[in-house]
N, C-alpha and C positions, 0 to 999 in steps of 0.2 A: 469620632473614631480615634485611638491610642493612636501617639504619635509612629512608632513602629510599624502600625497597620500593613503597610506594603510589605516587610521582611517580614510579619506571619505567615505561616504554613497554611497554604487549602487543603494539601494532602501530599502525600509520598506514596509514589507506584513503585513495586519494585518489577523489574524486567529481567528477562533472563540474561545471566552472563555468559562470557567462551569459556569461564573455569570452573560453570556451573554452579558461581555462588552469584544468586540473585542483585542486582544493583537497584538501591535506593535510586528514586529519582525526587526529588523536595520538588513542589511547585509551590511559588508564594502568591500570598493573595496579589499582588502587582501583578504577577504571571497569568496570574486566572482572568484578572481584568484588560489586561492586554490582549489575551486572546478574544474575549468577548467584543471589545471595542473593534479589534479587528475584521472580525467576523460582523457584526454590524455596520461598518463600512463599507463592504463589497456591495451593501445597496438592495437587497432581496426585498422583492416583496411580501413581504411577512407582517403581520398582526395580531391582535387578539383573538382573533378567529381562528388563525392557524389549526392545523393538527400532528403534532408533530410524533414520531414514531421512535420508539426507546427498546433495542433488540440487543440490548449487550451488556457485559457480564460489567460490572464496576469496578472491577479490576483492570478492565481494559480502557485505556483514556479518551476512545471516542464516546463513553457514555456519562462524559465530564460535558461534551457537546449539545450531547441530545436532550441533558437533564437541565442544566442551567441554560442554554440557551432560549429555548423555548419560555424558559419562566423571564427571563431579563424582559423576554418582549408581551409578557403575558398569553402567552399560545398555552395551548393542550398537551400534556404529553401523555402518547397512549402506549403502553408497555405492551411485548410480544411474551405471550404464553412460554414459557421453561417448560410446562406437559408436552409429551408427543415429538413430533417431528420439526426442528427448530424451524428449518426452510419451509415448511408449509406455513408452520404458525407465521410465518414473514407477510405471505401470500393471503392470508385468510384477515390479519389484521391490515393491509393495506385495504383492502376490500371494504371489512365491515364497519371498520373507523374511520372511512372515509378521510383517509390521510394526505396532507397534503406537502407534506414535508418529510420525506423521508432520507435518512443515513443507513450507509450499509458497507460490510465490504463488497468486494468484484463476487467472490466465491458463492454470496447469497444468488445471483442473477444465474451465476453459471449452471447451478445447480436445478433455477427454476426455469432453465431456458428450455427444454422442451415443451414448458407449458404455457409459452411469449401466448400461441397463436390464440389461447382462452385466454389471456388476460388485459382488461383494457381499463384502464386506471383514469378517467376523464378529469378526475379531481386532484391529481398529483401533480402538482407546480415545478416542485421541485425535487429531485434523484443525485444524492452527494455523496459521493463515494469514496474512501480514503483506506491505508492500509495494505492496501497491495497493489499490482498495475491492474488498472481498467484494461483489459482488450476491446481493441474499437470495435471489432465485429461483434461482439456481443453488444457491446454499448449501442453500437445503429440498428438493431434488432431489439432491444431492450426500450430504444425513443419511443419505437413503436405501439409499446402499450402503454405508453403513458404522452401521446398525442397534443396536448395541451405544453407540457411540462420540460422543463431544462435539465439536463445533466450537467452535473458538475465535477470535474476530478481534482480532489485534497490532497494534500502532501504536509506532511509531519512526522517527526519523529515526538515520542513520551517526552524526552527532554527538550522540544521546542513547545510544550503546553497544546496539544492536540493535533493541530494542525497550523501549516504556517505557509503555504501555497496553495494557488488555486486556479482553473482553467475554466472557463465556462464554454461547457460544447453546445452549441446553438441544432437551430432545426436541420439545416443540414452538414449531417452526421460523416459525410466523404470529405467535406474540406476541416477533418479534423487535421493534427498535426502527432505524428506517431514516432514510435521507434520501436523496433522491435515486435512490432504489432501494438503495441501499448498507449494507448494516449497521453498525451501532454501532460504536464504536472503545472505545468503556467510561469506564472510570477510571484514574488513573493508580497505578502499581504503587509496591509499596516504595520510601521515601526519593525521591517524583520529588511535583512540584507544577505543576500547569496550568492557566492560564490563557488567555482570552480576550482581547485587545487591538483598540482601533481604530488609527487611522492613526498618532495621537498617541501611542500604547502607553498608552492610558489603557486597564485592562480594563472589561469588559460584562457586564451580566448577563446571565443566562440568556436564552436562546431568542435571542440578537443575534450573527449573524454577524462573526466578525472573525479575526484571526491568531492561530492556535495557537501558545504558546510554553510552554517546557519549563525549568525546575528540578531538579537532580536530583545523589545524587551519580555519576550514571549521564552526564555531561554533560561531555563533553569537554573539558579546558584551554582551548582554543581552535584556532584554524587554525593550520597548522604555518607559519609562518616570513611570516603575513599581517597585519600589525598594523590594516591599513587595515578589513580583513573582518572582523575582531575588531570594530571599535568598529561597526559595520553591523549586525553578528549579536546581540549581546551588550547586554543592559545590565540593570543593577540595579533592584531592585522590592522592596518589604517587603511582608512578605505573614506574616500569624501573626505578627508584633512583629518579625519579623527582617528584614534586607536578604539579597535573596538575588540570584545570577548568572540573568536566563533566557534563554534562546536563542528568537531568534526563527525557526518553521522553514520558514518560505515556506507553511505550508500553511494555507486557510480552515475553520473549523469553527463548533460553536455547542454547547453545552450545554444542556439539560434540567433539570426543577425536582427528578429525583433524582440529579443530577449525572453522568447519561454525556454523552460527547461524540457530537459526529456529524461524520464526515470531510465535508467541503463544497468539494475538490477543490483545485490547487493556486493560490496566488495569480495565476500565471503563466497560466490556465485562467481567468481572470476580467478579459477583456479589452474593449476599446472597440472596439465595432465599427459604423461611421457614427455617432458621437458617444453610443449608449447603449451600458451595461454592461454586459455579455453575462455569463453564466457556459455556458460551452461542456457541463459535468457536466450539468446542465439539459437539453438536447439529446438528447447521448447518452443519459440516464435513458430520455426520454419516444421515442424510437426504441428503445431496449430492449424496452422495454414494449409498442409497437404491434408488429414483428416479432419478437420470440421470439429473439434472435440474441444472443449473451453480448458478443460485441463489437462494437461502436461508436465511432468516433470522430469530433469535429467539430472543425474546423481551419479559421486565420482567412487567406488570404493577402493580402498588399497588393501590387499591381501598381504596377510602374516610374513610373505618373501618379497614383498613390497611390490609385487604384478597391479597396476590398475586396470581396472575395469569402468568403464561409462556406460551406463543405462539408462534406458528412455521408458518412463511409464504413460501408459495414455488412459485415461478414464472412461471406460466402456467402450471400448473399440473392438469391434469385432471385425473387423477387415483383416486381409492376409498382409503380413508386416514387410515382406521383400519389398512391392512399388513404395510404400512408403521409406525403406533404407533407399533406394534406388532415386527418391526424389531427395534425399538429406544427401546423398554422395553428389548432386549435382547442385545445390544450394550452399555448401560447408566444405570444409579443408578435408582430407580422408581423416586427420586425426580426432576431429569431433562427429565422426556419424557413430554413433552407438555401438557396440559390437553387441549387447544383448536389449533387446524391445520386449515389454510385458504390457498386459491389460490389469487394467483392477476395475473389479466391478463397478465400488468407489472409493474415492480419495479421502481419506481420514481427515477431517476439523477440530482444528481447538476452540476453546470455549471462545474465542474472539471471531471464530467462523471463516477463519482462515486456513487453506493448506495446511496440514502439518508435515513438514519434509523428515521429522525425527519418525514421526511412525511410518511415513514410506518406506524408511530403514529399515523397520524393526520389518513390515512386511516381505521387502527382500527375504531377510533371515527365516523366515515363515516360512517363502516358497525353496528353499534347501538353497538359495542363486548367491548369499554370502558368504 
């Protein structure tokens, strides 16, 4: 190998930005290998046998996971059908590939949980999910069909090289560890260090809400050719006697007195709305939770005279919306219960198979409500 080998490029993702100019993300081959090594640490039982499941778009960095992983350890990788209906093709290739290894986000399960009771997966080891929060009710409804096999929930950001935390949820599925309805995100993996910050980037003890940020050698260079978002992102911290790089990654969390985390939803998602702090994840948890429905979203709009309004969407709900306000006015402050509640048939996905909150917008504007 060229003595440089490590500072070459495996690849640059670009990810959306707040000014709507896309952000390079450089991973170097060091990066690549750090996360591989990483992820073969956690110990899986994995082999040449394997059969590992590939459902996502190559633009999106879990399918840096599914592809190279699998091959480092000589497994199979069986790609999901682009024809037709993504979430079935999910369903129909766990089945016929006799898969035993499968990545996915939360949204893939949410979508197929009406159809847990026909599904039973005897060959499936293992179930990794990363990208968005797991809900644990879905997750102890979701063991179910795959009886044999481990859930796992992943944590990363593009700029920590896929994933760079991990919780492993055992057979029983009650003594998980939650927030918000959402499962654990864990600990953090091989050669990566995480911390909690306030405003200041001063870090927090345990149980205190503040900014997830990440250490690692799994940690991207920086932004390709952005020096300004470099000095934004980025800054030094000692930690063990050493100074080290951490990235800060937009998202809220909190740790526990045995050190896991708890995802607490994204900074951006913890908004002012008529001068108190809303966290919008809040919401959606305790509408989760009163209607049975995997997806929820709550969304803030500011009108032309600068009036806000908060809105709760629920995905196929057909029930009458009052008990439901009636049970968020006694779960929530008055200022975060909704003033307007909607159904949508369904919730719009982007090509990584996650919620898209930008076209819940647009749908607003649709129903005449912006």
């Amino acid at each position: 190998l060229p003595a440089n080998f490590d500072e070459q490029l495996a690849y640059i993702l670009f990810t959306s930005g707040s000014t709507g100019v896309p952000k390079g993300v450089p991973i170097t081959m060091k990066n690549l290998e750090a996360f591989i090594q990483a992820f073969l640490a956690l110990g899986y039982d994995v082999n040449e046998n394997d059969r590992f499941m590939q459902m996502f778009e190559l633009t999106f960095d879990f399918s840096v996971f599914t592809t190279f992983a699998p091959l480092c350890i000589g497994a199979s990788v069986h790609t999901v059908s682009s024809d037709g209906i993504k979430f079935a093709n999910v369903y129909i290739t766990l089945e016929e590939q006799n898969i035993t290894f499968a990545a996915m986000v939360p949204s893939v399960i949410n979508y197929l949980r009406p159809y847990f009771e026909e599904m039973k997966f005897e060959h499936l080891k293992y179930s990794l999910f990363c990208g968005e929060a797991l809900i644990a009710e879905v997750a102890k409804e979701w063991k179910q069909c795959m009886p044999k096999g481990v859930i796992e929930n992943a944590y990363g950001p593009t700029e920590a090289t896929v994933f760079c935390m991990m919780y492993s949820c055992f057979t029983e599925m009650d003594e998980n560890k939650t927030y918000n309805g959402g499962v654990s995100i864990g600990k953090a993996m091989l050669a990566t260090e995480i911390i909690v910050v306030d405003e200041n980037l001063k870090p927090l003890p345990a149980n205190t809400k503040g900014e997830l940020c990440i250490a690692s050698t799994q940690l991207t260079p920086g932004y390709w050719k952005d020096v300004e978002k470099n000095k934004e992102a980025f800054f030094p911290h000692i930690i063990n006697g050493k100074e080290k790089m951490f990235y800060r990654s937009g998202d809220l969390a909190l740790y526990d007195e045995q050190g896991d985390f708890m995802f607490g939803g994204r900074l951006d998602y913890q908004v002012k709305f008529q001068g108190f702090r809303v966290e919008l994840g809040e919401i959606e948890h305790h509408a989760r939770v009163f209607s049975g429905v995997a997806n929820t979203a709550a969304l803030v709009y500011e009108t032309e005279t600068g009036n806000q309004i908060l809105y709760l969407l629920l995905e196929n709900y057909d029930a009458d919306f009052l008990p439901l306000k009636e049970y968020l006015t006694s779960k929530v402050p008055h200022y975060m219960v909704p003033s307007k509640i909607f159904s949508l048939t369904a919730f719009p996905f982007n090509n990584n198979g996650k919620v898209d909150r930008k076209i819940l917008q647009q749908k607003l504007k649709e129903l005449g409500q912006l």
